[in-house]
Backbone as a printed PyTorch tensor [residue, N CA C, xyz], in Angstrom:
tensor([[[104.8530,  58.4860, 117.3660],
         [103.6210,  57.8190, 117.0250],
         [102.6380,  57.8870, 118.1970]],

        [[102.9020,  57.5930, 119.2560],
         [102.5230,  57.7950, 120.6470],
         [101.7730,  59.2830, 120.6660]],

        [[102.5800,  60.1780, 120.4250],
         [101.6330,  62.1540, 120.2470],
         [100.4810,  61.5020, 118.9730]],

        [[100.9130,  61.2940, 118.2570],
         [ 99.8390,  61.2590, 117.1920],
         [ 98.5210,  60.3290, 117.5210]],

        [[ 98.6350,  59.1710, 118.1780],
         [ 97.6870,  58.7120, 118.3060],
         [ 96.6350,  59.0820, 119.4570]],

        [[ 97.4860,  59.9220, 120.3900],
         [ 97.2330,  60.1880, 121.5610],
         [ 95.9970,  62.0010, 121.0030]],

        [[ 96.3220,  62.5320, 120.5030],
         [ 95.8940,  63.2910, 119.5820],
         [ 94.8600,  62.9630, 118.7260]],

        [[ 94.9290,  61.6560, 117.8790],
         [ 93.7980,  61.1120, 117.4590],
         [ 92.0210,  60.4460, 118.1330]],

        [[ 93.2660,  60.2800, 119.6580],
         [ 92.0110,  59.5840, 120.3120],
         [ 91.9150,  58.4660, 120.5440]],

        [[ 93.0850,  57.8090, 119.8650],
         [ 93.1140,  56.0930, 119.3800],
         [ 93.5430,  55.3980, 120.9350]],

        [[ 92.4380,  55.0190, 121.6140],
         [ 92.6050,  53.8110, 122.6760],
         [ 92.9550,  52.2100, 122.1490]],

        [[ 93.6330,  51.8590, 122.7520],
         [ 93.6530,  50.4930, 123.2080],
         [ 95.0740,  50.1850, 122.6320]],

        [[ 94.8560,  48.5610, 122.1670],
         [ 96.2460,  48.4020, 120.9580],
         [ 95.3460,  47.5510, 119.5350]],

        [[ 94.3500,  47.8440, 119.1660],
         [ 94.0450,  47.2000, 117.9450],
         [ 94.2270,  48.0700, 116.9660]],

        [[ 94.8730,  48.9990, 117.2040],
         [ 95.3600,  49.8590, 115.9570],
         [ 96.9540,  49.7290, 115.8920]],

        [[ 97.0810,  49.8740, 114.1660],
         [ 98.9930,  49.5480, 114.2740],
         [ 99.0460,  50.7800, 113.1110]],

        [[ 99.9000,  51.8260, 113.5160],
         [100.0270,  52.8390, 112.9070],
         [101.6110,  52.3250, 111.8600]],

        [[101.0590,  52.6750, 109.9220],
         [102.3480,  52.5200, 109.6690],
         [103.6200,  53.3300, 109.4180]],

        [[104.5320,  52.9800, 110.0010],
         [105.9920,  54.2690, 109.6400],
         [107.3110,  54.1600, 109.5270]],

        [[107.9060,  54.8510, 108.5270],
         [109.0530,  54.6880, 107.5950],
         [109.2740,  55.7530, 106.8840]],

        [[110.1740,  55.3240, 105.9080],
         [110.5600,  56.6760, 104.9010],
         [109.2030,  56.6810, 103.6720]],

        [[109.1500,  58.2530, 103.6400],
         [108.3820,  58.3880, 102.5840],
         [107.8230,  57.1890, 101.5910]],

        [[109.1540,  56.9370, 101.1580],
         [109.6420,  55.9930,  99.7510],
         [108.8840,  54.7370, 100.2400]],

        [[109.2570,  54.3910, 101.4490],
         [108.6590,  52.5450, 101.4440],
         [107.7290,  52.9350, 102.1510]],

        [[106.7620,  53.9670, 102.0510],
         [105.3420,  53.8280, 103.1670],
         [104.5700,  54.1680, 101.2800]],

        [[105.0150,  55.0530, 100.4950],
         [104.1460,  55.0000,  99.5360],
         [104.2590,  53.9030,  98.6260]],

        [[105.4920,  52.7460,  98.6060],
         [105.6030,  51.8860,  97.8130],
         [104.3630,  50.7470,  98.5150]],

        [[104.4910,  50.8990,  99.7950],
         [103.6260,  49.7260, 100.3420],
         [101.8210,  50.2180, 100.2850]],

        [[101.9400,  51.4690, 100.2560],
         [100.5230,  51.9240, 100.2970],
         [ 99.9360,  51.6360,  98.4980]],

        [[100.7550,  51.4810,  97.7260],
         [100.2010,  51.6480,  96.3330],
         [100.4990,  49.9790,  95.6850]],

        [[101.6350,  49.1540,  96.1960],
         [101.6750,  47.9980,  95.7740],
         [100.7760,  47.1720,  96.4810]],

        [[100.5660,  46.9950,  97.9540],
         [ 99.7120,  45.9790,  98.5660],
         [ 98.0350,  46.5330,  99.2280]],

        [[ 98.3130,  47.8210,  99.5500],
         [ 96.6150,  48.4790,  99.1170],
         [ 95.7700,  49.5200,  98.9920]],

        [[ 96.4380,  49.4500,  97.5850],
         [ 95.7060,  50.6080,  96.0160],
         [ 95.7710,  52.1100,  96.5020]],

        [[ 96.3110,  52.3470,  97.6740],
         [ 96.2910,  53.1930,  98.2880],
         [ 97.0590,  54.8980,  97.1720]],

        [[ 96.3570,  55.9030,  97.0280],
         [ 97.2160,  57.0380,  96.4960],
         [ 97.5190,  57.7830,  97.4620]],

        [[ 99.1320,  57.7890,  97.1290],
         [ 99.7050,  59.3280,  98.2650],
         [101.0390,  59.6260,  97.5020]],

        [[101.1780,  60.8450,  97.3320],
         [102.1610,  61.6830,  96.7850],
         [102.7140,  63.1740,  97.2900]],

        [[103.7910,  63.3010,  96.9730],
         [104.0710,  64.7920,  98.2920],
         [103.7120,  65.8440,  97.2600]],

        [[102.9690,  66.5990,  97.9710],
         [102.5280,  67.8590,  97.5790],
         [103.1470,  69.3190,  98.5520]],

        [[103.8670,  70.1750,  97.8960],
         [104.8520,  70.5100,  98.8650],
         [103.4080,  71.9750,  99.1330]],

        [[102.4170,  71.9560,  98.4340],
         [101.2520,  72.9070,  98.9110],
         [100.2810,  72.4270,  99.8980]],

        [[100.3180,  71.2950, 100.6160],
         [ 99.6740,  70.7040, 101.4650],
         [100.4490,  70.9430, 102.8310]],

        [[ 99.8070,  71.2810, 103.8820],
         [ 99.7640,  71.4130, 105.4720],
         [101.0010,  70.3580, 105.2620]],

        [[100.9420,  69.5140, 105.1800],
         [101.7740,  68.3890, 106.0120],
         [102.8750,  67.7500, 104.7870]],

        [[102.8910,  68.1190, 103.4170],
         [103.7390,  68.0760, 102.8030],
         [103.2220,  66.7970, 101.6880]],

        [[102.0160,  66.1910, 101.9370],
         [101.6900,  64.8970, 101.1780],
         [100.1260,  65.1040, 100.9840]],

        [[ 99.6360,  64.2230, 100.1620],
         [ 98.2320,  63.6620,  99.6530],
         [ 97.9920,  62.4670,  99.3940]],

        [[ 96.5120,  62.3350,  99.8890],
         [ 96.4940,  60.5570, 100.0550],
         [ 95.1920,  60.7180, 100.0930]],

        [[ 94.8780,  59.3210,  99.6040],
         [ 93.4490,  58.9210, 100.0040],
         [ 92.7350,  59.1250, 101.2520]],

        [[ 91.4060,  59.4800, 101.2830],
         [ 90.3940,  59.5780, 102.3410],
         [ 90.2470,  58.4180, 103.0830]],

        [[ 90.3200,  56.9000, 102.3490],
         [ 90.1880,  55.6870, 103.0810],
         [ 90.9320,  55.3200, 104.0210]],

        [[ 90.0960,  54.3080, 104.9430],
         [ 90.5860,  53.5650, 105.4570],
         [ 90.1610,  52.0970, 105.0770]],

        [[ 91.6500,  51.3200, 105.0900],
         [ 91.5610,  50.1190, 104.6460],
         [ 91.2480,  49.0470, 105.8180]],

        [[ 90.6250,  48.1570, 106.0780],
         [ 90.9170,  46.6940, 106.9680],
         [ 90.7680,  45.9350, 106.6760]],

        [[ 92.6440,  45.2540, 107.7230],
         [ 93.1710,  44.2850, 107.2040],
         [ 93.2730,  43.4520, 108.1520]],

        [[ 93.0600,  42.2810, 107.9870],
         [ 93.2720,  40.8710, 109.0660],
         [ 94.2140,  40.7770, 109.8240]],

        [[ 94.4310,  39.7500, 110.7960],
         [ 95.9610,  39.2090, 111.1220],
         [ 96.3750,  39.1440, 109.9360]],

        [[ 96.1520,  38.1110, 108.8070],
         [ 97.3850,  37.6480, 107.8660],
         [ 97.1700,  38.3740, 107.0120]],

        [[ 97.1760,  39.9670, 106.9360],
         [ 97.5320,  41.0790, 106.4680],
         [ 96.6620,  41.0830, 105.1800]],

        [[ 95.7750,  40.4490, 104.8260],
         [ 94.7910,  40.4750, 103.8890],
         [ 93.6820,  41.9160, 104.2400]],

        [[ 93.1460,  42.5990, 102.9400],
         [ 92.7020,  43.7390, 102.6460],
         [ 91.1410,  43.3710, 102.9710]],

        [[ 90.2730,  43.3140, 103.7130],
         [ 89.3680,  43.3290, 104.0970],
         [ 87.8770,  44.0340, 103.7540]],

        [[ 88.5200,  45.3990, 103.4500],
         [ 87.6540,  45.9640, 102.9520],
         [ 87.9020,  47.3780, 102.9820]],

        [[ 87.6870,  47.9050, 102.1050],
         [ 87.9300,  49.8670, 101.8330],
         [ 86.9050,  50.7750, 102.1140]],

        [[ 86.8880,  51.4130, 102.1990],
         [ 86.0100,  52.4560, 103.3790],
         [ 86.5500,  53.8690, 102.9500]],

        [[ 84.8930,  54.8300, 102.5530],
         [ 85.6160,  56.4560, 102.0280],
         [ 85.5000,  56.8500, 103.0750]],

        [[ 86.2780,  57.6010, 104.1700],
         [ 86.3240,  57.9890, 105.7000],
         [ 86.0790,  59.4210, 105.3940]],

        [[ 85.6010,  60.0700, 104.3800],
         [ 84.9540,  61.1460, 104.3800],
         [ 82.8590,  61.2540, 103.8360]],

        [[ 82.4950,  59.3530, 104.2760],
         [ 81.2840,  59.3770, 104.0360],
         [ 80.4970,  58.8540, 105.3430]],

        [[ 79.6030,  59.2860, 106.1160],
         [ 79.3570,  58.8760, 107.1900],
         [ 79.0930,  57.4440, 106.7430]],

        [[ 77.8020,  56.8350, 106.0320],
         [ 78.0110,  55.4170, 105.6320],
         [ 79.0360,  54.4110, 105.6890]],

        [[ 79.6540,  54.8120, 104.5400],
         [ 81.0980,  54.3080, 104.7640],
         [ 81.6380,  54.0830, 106.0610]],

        [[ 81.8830,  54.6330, 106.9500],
         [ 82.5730,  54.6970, 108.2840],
         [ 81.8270,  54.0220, 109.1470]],

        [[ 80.3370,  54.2330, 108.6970],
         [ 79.4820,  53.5740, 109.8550],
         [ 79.9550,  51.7770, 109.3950]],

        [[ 79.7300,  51.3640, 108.0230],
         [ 79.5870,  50.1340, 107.4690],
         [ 81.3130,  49.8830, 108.0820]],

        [[ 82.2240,  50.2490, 107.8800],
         [ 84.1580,  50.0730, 108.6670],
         [ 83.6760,  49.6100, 109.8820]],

        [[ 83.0920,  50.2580, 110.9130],
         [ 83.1020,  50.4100, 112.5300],
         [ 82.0110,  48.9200, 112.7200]],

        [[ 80.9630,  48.3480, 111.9940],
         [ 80.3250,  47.0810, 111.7580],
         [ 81.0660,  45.9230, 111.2350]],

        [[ 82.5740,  46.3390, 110.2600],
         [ 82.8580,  45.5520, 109.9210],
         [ 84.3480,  44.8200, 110.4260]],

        [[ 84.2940,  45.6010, 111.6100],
         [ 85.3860,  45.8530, 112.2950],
         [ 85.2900,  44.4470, 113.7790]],

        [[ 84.0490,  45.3300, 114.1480],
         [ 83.2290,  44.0380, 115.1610],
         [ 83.3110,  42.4970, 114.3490]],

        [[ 82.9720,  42.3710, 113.2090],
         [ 82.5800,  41.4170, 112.8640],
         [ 84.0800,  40.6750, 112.3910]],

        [[ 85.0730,  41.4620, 112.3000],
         [ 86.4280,  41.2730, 112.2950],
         [ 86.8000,  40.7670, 113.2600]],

        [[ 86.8980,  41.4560, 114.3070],
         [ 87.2820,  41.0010, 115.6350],
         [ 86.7380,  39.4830, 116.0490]],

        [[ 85.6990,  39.5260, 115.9520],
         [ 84.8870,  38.4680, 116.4810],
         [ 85.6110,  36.8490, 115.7500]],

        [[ 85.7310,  37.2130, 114.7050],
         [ 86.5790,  36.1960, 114.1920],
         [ 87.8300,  35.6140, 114.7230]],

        [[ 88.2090,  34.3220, 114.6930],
         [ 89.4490,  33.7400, 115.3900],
         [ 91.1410,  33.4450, 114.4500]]])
């Protein structure tokens, strides 16, 4: 997880990357948020999933969804993120 994030770019620790088996990362991505991903054995990396990114609180509540392939979108995440934080 450490290569991957390190690769991504991702400073600090307010990011929590999730990981497990296939099975309970797509059960949790589609039961708690709406999330689609399914293995596609014609895809680079073996899976397909949504463009979003979701944020979620401390008490793991869904915050808000975000298409991370729309600059808007991403800009309105990165505003709503601050305004996340800022909260106690």
């Amino acid at each position: 997880m450490k290569r991957y994030a390190d690769k991504l770019g991702v400073k600090g620790n307010q990011w929590e990357f999730v990981h497990g088996s296939y099975e309970d990362i797509f059960n949790k991505a589609a039961k708690n948020y709406l999330v689609t991903a399914f293995q596609d054995a014609k895809e680079p990396q073996g899976l397909v999933h949504d463009g979003y990114f979701l944020l979620v609180d401390k008490q793991k509540r869904m915050r808000g969804a975000y298409d991370g392939t729309k600059e808007d979108q991403v800009e309105k995440l990165m505003k709503d993120m601050d305004i996340l934080l800022q909260e106690k």
